[in-house]
C-alpha positions, 0 to 999 in steps of 0.5 A: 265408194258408198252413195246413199240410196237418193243418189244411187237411184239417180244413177240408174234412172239416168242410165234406164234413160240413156238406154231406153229401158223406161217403156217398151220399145220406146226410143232412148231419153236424153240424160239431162233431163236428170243431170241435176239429180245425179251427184258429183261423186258418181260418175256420170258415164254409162259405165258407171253401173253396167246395166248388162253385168247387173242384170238390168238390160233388158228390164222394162221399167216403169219407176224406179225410186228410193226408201229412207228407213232406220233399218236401212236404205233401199232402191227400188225398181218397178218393172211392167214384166217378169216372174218373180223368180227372175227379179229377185235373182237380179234384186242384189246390193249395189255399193252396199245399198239393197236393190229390189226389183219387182213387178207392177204388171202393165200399168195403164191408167183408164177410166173407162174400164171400170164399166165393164168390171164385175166389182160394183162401186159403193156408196156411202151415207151418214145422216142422209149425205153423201159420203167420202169414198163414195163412187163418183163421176162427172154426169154422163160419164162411162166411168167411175171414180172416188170422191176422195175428200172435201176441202176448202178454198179460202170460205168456198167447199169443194170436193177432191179427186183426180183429174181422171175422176172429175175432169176426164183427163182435162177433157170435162168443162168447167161446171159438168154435174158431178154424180154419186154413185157414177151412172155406171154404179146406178142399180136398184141396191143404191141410192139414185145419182145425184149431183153433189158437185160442179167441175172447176179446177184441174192439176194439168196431166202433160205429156212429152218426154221429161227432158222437154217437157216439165214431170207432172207431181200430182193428178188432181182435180176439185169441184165446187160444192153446191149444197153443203148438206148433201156431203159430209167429210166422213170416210166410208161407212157410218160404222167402221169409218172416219172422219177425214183428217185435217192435220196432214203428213208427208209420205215415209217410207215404213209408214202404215196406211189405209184408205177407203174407195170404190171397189175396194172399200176400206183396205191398209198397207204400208209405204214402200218407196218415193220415185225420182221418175215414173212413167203412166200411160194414160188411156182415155177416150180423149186422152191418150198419152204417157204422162211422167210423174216424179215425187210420187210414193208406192204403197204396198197391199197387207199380206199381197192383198189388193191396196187398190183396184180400178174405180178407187182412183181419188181416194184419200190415203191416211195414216192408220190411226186416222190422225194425219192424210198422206196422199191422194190415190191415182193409179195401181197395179193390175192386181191391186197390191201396190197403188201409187199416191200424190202426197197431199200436201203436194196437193194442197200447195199446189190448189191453195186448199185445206182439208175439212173435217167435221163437217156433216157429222 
């Protein structure tokens, strides 16, 4: 019997999760907690798919999802351990849809290690205001992060990131100075810190398992923008980047994308999957925790090259030709190649913001 690629990962999200595949030696999860997504016409025993006979047993897995293309339909599995040798022998069709299996590395959100990175943080100006894609963080933080976006609240200006970014993992108070460049980034070859922004709002980061707990949709946070001619929407460098796009899209499987950051300045990729369930452990000096996260998209590096590194978390991701924003960064693989964004429509709903553009040009 055929399934369609949604369907099929349910499946085997339901099944990670009854066998405790999800982490590394964490106890089993109760199925019910995606009994909604799995459909009639599968089964809803174990045995359904054998994780054994597949290979599957022993994977330790982070995320599993899905991609919708013209080409065909795929699952994807990302795993935190194994050679590539391994997981592609195990990457094999099931009921006639393709099944890939790869490695994320040891996923872990933490802020702190920025500080001790060799990779130093840019900053970007145009016109003597800060830019978007600049390094940032709150006033004496230890960290850094990107200032992703500016975006409106009915007629106030404010500045986009992640929750991590801004408010430390909801530890920040509201009104903390936020700083670009981060403290951690002030060096002779950079403009001094200065405040740009005053913390506000947060997008709540939970914790607990998903069957008790509702998934977390995006890591967001906006802070409240004081001086308005000390910003401006452009992306990056005056030559070379953009201006923030207004109009915005919806992740696609296949979609190509690029976003400017931190470490990694301007770097492109290409959509590779939606997940129905990934697991983030957060690590933090106020907050650790594994938070679990559905409806968030895996954007793969050109070439294996790195998408995103530590101090890129907040970046706005847009669509190559600079026409639409797609997502908002907030995690990555140790070696960069593949980062993991919130979409920003997700964002904006949830906020009740827009995007601006033009502003500061």
């Amino acid at each position: 019997m055929n399934h369609d690629a949604r369907e099929l990962a349910a499946v085997l999200t339901r099944e990670f999760l009854i066998n405790g595949n999800y982490g590394s030696g964490e106890a089993a999860i109760a199925s019910r907690a995606f009994r909604s997504l799995a459909p009639i016409s599968i089964s809803s025993t174990p045995q359904s798919y054998p994780l054994q006979e597949r290979g599957f047993a022993g994977l330790a897995v982070q995320s599993v999802g899905y991609a919708e293309k013209e080409d065909g339909d795929s699952v994807h599995i990302y795993v935190s351990r194994g050679d590539k040798r391994s997981l592609n022998r195990i990457s094999r069709p099931i009921d006639g849809i393709e099944v890939n299996v790869a490695s994320l590395g040891n996923l872990v959100v933490r802020p702190e290690a920025i500080s001790s990175a060799s990779m130093g943080g840019k900053v970007y100006q145009r016109n003597g205001r800060i830019a978007c894609g600049s390094s940032c963080a709150p006033a004496n933080a230890n960290y850094a992060g990107t200032f992703g976006a500016l975006v409106l609240h009915e007629s106030r200006l404010l500045a986009l990131s992640n929750n991590h970014v801004f408010a430390g993992c909801n530890q920040v108070p509201v009104g903390q100075p936020i700083l670009a460049p981060s403290a951690v980034d002030s060096t002779p070859r950079l403009p001094s810190p200065r405040e740009i922004c005053r913390h506000e709002r947060i997008v709540e980061l939970r914790t607990g398992t998903p069957d008790l707990v509702p998934k977390v949709r995006s890591d967001a946070a906006i802070a409240e923008v004081l001086d308005r001619s000390g910003v401006t929407s452009w992306q990056g460098p005056s030559y070379g980047g953009y201006d923030t796009p207004h109009n915005t899209i919806d992740p696609m499987a296949g979609m190509r994308v690029k976003k400017v950051g931190r470490t990694t300045e301007i770097t492109s990729g290409t959509v590779e999957s939606v997940s129905l369930l990934s697991r983030v452990p957060y690590r933090t000096q106020g907050f650790t925790a594994t938070v679990w996260f559905e409806d968030v998209w895996t954007v793969v590096g050109d070439r294996g090259e790195a998408f995103a590194l530590p101090g890129d978390s907040g970046s706005l991701v847009v669509t190559e030709d600079e026409r639409y924003s797609v997502g908002l960064l907030f995690a990555a693989s140790p070696k960069g190649d593949r980062g993991i964004i919130a979409p920003i429509n997700t964002i904006l709903r949830q906020l009740s913001l827009s995007l601006v553009s033009n502003h500061g040009l």
